[in-house]
N, C-alpha and C positions, 0 to 999 in steps of 0.2 A: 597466605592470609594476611599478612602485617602491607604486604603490598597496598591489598584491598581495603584494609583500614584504613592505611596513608591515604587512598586516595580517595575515599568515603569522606573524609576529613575535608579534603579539600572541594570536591563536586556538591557536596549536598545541598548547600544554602542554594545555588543554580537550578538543580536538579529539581528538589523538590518547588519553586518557584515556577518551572516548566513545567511540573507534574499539576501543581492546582490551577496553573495559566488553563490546563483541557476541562478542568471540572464544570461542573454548573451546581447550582441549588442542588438539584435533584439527584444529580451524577456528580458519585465523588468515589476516589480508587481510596481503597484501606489500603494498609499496611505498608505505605509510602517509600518507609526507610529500608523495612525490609525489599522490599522489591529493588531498591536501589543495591543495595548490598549483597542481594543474593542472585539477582540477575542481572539488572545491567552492567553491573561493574565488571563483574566474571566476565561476560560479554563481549566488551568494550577490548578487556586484553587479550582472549582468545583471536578477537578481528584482527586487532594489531598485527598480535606474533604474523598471520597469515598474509599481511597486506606485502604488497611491494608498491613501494615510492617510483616505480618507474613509469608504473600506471596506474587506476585508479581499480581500487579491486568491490567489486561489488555485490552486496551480500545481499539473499533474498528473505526477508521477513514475513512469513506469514503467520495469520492468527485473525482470530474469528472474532466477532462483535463486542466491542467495551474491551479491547486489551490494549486501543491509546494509537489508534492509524491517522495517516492526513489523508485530503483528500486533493492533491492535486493533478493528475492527467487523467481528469474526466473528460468527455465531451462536453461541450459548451446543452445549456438547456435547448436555446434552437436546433444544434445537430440530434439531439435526443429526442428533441420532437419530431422533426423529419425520418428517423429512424420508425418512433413508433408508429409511423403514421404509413412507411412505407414495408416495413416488414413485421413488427407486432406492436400494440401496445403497451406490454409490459415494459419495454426497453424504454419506454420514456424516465423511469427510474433506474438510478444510477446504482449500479453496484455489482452486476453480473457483466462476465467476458461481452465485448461488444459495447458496451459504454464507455471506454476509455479509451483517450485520445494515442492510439497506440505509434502511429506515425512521429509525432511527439516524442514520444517515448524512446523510440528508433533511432529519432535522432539528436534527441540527448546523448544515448549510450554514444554512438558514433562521435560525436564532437569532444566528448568527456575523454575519447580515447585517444582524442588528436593529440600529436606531439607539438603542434602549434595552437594548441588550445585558446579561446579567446573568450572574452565574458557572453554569460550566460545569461538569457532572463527566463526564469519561471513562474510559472501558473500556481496562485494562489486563489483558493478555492473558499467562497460564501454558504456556507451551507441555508443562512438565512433566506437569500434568495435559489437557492438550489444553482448555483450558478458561478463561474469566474468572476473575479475581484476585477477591477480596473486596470490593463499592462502598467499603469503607477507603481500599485503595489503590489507587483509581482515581485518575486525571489528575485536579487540579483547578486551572482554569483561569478566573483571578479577574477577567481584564482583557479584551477584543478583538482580539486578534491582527491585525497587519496586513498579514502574509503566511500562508496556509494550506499547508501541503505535506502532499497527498494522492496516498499512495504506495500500489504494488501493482503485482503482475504484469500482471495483464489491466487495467489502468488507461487509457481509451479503445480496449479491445478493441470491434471489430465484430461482431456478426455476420454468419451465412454464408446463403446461398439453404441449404434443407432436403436439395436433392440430393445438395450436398456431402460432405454426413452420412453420407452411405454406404456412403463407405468410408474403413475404420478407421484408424486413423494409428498404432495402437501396437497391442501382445499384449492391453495389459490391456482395453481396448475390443472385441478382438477375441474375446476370453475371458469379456467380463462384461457385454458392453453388448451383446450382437449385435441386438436388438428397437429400436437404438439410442434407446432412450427413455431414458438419462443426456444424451446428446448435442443431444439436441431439448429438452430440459428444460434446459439450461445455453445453449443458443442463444436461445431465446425470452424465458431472464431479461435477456442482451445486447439484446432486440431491444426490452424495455418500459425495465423499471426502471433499471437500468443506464444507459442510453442517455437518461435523464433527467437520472439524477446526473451523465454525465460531461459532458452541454450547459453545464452551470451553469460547469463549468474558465474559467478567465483563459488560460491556456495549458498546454501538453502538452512534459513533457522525457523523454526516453527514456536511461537510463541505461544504456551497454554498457559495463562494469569489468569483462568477462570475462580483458580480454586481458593490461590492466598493474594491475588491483586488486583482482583476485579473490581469495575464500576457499582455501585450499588442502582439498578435498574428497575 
């Protein structure tokens, strides 16, 4: 615990700075310091002890809406249009298996694991135009990371047997998918690709701040 103090002491002013850089008017997380203190910092040294410096160890963050995600290896808004237009419409919005640039992704992991590693540039994401930043102001990442944190909603989501599928779980599936081929098309991306990139994880954290760090929404 005095660790966590020491080091509460010295990250906060950064931390919480990053934490209101996400907020807006409307959306703001409570209990700031707590959440620092009681999760990410525990966090932080758990990852440590586990990393090895020899490679980059990479940890899977999931958590579900307002718990503080980015959004960068989406598909671009043109490929999401060409998606919806050529397998459903709902895929034109970003957020389920199948809108994210997983190739990308692929080969991020692989380059990050190079022993000859070399800089990096990544995709930084406008949500104002639903769409990639400029390669300008993309990420750029000159060195090897020795911790990865790869965050997301469905991040080591399963897929389901096809029967499943069946039956609808909300209106808008029930309104828009009824032929359920959004649903089999977002299940099947879970059963190849997906299910590639999340083998390669070091390990799997699942973030629930609904209760004491959530956005107020």
């Amino acid at each position: 615990m005095q660790q966590f103090s020491l080091c509460f002491g010295r990250v906060k002013k950064d931390c919480l700075k990053f934490i209101k850089s996400q907020e807006t008017k409307a959306d703001k997380f409570k209990n700031k310091e707590r959440m620092i203190k009681s999760f990410l910092i525990p966090l932080c040294f758990w990852i440590s002890k586990k990393a090895d410096k020899k490679k980059p160890y990479f940890v899977g963050l999931a958590g579900g809406q307002g718990t503080g995600k980015t959004t960068i290896f989406y598909k671009t808004r043109k490929e999401r249009i060409n998606l919806s237009k050529r397998v459903h419409p709902m895929l034109l919005t970003r957020g389920v298996p199948g809108t994210h640039d997983i190739n990308m992704m692929l080969n991020f992991f692989k380059k990050s694991k190079s022993k000859k590693f070399n800089r990096l540039k990544l995709p930084t994401f406008n949500k104002a135009i639903d769409d990639r930043y400029n390669k300008k102001k993309w990420y750029d990442l000159k060195k090897r990371p020795d911790v990865i944190i790869f965050e997301g909603w469905c991040v080591g989501a399963k897929s389901e047997k096809n029967n499943t599928l069946k039956k609808t779980i909300n209106s808008l599936e029930k309104a828009k998918d009824q032929k359920q081929i959004w649903r089999k098309y977002v299940n099947n991306q879970l059963k190849s690709k997906y299910k590639n990139l999340y083998s390669q994880l070091n390990c799997l954290v699942y973030a629930n701040l609904s209760k004491n760090y959530s956005k107020h929404v």
